[in-house]
C-alpha positions as CSV (number, residue, x, y, z in Angstrom):
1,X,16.3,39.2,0.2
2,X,14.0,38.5,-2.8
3,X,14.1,35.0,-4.4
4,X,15.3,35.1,-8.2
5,X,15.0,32.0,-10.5
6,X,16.8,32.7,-13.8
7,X,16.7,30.0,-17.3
8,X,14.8,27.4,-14.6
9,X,12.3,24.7,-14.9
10,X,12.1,24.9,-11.4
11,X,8.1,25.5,-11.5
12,X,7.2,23.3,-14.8
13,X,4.1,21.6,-14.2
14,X,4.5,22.7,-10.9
15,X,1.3,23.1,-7.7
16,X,1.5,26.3,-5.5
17,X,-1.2,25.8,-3.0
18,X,-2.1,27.8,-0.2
19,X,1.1,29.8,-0.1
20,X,1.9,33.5,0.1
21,X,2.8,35.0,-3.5
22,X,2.5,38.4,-3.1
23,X,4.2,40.9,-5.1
24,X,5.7,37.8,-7.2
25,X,7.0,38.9,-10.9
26,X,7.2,36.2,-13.9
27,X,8.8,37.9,-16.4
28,X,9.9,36.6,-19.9
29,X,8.3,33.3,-19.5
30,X,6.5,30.7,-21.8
31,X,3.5,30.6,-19.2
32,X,1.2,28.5,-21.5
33,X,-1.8,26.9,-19.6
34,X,-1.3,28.8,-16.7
35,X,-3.9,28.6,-13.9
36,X,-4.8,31.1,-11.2
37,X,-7.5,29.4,-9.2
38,X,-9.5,30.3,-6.0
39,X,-6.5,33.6,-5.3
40,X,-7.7,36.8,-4.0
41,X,-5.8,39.9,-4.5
42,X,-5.8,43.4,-5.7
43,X,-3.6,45.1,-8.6
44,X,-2.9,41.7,-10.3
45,X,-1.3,42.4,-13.5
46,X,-0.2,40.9,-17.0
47,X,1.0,41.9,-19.8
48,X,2.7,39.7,-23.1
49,X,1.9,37.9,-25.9
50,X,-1.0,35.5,-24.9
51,X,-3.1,33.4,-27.5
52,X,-6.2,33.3,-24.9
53,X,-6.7,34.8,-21.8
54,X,-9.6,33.7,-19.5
55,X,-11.0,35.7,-16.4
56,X,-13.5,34.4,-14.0
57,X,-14.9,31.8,-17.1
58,X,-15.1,34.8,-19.4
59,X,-12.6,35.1,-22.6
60,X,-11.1,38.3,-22.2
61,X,-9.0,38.3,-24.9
62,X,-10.7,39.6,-28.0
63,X,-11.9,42.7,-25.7
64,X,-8.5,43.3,-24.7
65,X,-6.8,43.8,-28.3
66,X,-9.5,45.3,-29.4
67,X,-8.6,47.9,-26.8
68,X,-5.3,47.6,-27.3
69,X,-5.9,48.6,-31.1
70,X,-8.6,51.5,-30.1
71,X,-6.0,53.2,-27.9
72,X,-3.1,52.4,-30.4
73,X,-4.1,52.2,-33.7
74,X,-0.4,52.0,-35.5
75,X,-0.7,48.7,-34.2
76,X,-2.8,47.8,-36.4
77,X,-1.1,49.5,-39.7
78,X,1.7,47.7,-38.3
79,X,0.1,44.7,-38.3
80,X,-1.8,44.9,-41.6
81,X,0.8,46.6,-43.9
82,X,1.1,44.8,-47.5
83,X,1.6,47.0,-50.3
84,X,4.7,49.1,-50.5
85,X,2.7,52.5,-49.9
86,X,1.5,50.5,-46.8
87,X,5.0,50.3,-45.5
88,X,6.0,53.9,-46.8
89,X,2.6,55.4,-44.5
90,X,3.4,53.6,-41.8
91,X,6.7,54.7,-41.4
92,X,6.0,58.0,-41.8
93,X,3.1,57.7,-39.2
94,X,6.4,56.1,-36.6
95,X,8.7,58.3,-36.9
96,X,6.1,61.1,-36.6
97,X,4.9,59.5,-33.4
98,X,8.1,58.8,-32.0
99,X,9.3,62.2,-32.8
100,X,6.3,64.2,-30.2
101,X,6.9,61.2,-27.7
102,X,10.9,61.9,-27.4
103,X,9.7,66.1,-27.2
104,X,7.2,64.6,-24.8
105,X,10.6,63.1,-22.9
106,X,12.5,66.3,-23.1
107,X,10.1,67.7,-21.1
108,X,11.1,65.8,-18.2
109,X,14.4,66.1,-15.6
110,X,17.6,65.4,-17.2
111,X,17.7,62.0,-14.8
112,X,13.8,61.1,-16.3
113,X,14.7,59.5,-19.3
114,X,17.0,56.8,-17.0
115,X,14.3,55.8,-14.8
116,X,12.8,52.3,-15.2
117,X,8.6,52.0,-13.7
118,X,7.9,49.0,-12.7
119,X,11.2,47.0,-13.5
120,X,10.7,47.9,-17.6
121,X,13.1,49.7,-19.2
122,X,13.7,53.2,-19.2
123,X,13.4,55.5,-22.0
124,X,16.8,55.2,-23.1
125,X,16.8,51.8,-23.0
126,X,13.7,51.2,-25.2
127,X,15.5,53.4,-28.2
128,X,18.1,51.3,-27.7
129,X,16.4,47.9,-28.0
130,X,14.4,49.7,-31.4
131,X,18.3,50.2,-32.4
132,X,18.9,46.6,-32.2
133,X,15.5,45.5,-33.9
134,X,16.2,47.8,-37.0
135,X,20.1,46.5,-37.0
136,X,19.5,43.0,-37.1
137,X,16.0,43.1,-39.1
138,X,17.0,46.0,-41.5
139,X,20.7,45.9,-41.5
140,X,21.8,42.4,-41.1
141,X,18.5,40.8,-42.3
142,X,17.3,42.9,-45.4
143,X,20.6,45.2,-46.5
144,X,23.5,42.5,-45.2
145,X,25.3,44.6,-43.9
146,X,29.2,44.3,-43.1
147,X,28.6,45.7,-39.2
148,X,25.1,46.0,-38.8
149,X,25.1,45.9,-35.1
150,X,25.6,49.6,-33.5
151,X,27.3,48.9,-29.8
152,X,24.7,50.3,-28.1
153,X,22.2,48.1,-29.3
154,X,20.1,46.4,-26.6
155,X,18.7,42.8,-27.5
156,X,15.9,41.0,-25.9
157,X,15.5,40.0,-22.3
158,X,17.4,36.9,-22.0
159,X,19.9,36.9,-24.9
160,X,23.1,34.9,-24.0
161,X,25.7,37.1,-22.6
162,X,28.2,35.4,-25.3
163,X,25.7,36.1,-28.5
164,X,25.7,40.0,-27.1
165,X,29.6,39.8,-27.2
166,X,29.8,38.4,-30.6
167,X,27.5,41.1,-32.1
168,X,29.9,43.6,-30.3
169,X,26.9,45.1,-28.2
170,X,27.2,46.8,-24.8
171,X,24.1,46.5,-22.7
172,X,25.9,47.9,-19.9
173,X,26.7,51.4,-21.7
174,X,25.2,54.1,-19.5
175,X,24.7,56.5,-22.8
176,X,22.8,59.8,-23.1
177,X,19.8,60.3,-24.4
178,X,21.5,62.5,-27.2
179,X,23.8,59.5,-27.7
180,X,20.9,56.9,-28.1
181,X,18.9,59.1,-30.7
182,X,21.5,60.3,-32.4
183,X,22.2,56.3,-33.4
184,X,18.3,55.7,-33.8
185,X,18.3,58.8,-36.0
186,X,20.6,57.3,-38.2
187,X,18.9,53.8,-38.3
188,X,15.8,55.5,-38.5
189,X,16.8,57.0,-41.8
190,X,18.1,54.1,-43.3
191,X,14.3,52.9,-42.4
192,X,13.0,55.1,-44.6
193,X,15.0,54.5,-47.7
194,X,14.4,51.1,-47.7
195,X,10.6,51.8,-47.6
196,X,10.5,54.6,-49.7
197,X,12.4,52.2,-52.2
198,X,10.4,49.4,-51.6
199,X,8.6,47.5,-55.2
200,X,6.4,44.5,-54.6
201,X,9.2,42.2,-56.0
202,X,11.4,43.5,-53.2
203,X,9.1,42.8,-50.8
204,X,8.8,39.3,-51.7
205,X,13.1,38.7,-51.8
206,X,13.9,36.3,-49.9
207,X,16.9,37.8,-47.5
208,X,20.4,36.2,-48.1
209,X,20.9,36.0,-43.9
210,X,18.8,36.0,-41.0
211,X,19.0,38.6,-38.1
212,X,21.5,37.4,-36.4
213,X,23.1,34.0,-35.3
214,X,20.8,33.6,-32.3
215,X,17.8,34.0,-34.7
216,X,16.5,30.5,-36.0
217,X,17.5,29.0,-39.4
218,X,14.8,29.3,-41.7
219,X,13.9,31.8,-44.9
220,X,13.5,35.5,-44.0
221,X,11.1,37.2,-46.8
222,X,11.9,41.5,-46.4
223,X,8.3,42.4,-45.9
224,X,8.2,40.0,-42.9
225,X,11.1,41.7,-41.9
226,X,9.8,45.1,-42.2
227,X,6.8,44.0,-40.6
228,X,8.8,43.1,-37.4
229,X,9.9,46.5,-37.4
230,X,7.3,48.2,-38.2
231,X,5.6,46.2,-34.9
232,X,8.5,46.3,-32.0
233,X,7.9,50.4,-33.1
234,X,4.5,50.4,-32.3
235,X,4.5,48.1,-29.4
236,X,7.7,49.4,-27.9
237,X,5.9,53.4,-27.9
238,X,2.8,52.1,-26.3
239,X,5.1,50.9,-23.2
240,X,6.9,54.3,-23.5
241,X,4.1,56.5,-23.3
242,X,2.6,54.6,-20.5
243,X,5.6,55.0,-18.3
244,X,5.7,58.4,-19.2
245,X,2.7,59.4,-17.7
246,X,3.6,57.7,-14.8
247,X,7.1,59.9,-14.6
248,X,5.0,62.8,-15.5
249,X,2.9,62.6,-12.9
250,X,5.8,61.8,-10.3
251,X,7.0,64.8,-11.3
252,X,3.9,66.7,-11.0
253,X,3.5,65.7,-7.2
C-alpha cells in the first residue's frame, strides 16, 4: 500500500540518503530550497510555481517560461493586461480558446471528460475549479455578491473540508459535462460584462470583500482581481490541452 503524508512537516529540513524513491509524488507543497543531489533516474518531472530552478549548475528557469510563454502565449496577455481594452481582448481571446478546446473534448468518449492523467484533474473538474476562481474573484470579490459560490464549484487542492461547507460547495458532485459548462457559461458571461464595462477608475476600486473567508485579509484592487482570472484561465487550459492529447492518443491506440 502506497505511503500518504497529508498537512505534515514530517520531511522539513529533512535528509533522504541512499534510499529508494521511486515513483514518489510531492504535490501542493511549499518545496523552497529543495535539493536533489547525486540521484539517477529517468522521467523525473515538476511542475509549479518555482522562483528559480537549477539543473546540473545550470539556471533553467528563464528558458523554461520563456517556453512556457512561446507555446502559450495568453499567458502572457494574462499576465500583462492594464488597460481596460487589455482586459476586454483578453477575454475575448479565453473564451474563444476555451470554446475549440471543450469542441476538442466532445470529440472524445462520453467517459473522456472524467478521466484524470497522471493524478490531475479531469476535464470536468478543471471547469469546475475556473467556476470557483470566477465566483470568488468576480462574484464575491469584485460584484459582492449575495451567493456567489455555485455548488459545484471546486476550490484549490487543500482547502479545509469545513471552509468548502461554509461556501456551500460540493467537491464530491459527479456532474456532467453539460452540467459543468452550463454553470461556467453563465459565469463566463458575467466575465464579460464586467470587462466590457470596465473604466480605468473601476479598475483601480478597491473591492468591499475579499474572495472568500479563507482568502487573507488585506485590500483587493478589481484589476488584480481580474488578473487572477484572467491567469487560472490561461494556466488551467494549458494543463487541459496537455492531458488531452494524452486521452486522444489513448484513444487512438
Amino acid at each position: 500500500m502506497v505511503s500518504e503524508y497529508t498537512q505534515s512537516d514530517l520531511f522539513r529540513g529533512a535528509r533522504i540518503h541512499l534510499s529508494e524513491l521511486a515513483g514518489l509524488e510531492i504535490r501542493d507543497c511549499e518545496v523552497s530550497g529543495l535539493k536533489i543531489v547525486d540521484c539517477y533516474g529517468g522521467d523525473v518531472h515538476l511542475g509549479g510555481d518555482f522562483g528559480r530552478v537549477v539543473v546540473n549548475d545550470v539556471d533553467v528557469t528563464a528558458y523554461v517560461e520563456a517556453e512556457l510563454d512561446r507555446l502559450h502565449p495568453l499567458r502572457v496577455r494574462a499576465r500583462d493586461v492594464e488597460s481596460p481594452e487589455d482586459y476586454q481582448a483578453t477575454w475575448a481571446a479565453i473564451e474563444a480558446q476555451w470554446g475549440a478546446t471543450v469542441d476538442r473534448a466532445r470529440l472524445l468518449p462520453e467517459s473522456a471528460p472524467h478521466e484524470r492523467v497522471d493524478g490531475e484533474w479531469s476535464f470536468v473538474e478543471t471547469h469546475r475549479h475556473l467556476l470557483f476562481a470566477c465566483d470568488a474573484w468576480v462574484g464575491s470579490a469584485v460584484l459582492e455578491e449575495d451567493a456567489p459560490y455555485h455548488p459545484l464549484g471546486l476550490p484549490a487542492g487543500g482547502t479545509p473540508p469545513e471552509e468548502v461547507a461554509k461556501l456551500g460547495l460540493t467537491p464530491d458532485a459527479t456532474p456532467t459535462l453539460d452540467e459543468v459548462l452550463t454553470a461556467r457559461s453563465a459565469r463566463m458571461a458575467v466575465m464579460r460584462d464586467v470587462v466590457n464595462g470596465l473604466t480605468t477608475a473601476e479598475l483601480d476600486r478597491v473591492c468591499g470583500r475579499k474572495p472568500a473567508d479563507p482568502y487573507p485579509d488585506q485590500e483587493y484592487v478589481v484589476r488584480r482581481c481580474l488578473r487572477v482570472v484572467l491567469k487560472e484561465e490561461a494556466e488551467h487550459h494549458r494543463y487541459a490541452v496537455r492531458d488531452l492529447a494524452v486521452l486522444e492518443a489513448a484513444g487512438s491506440a
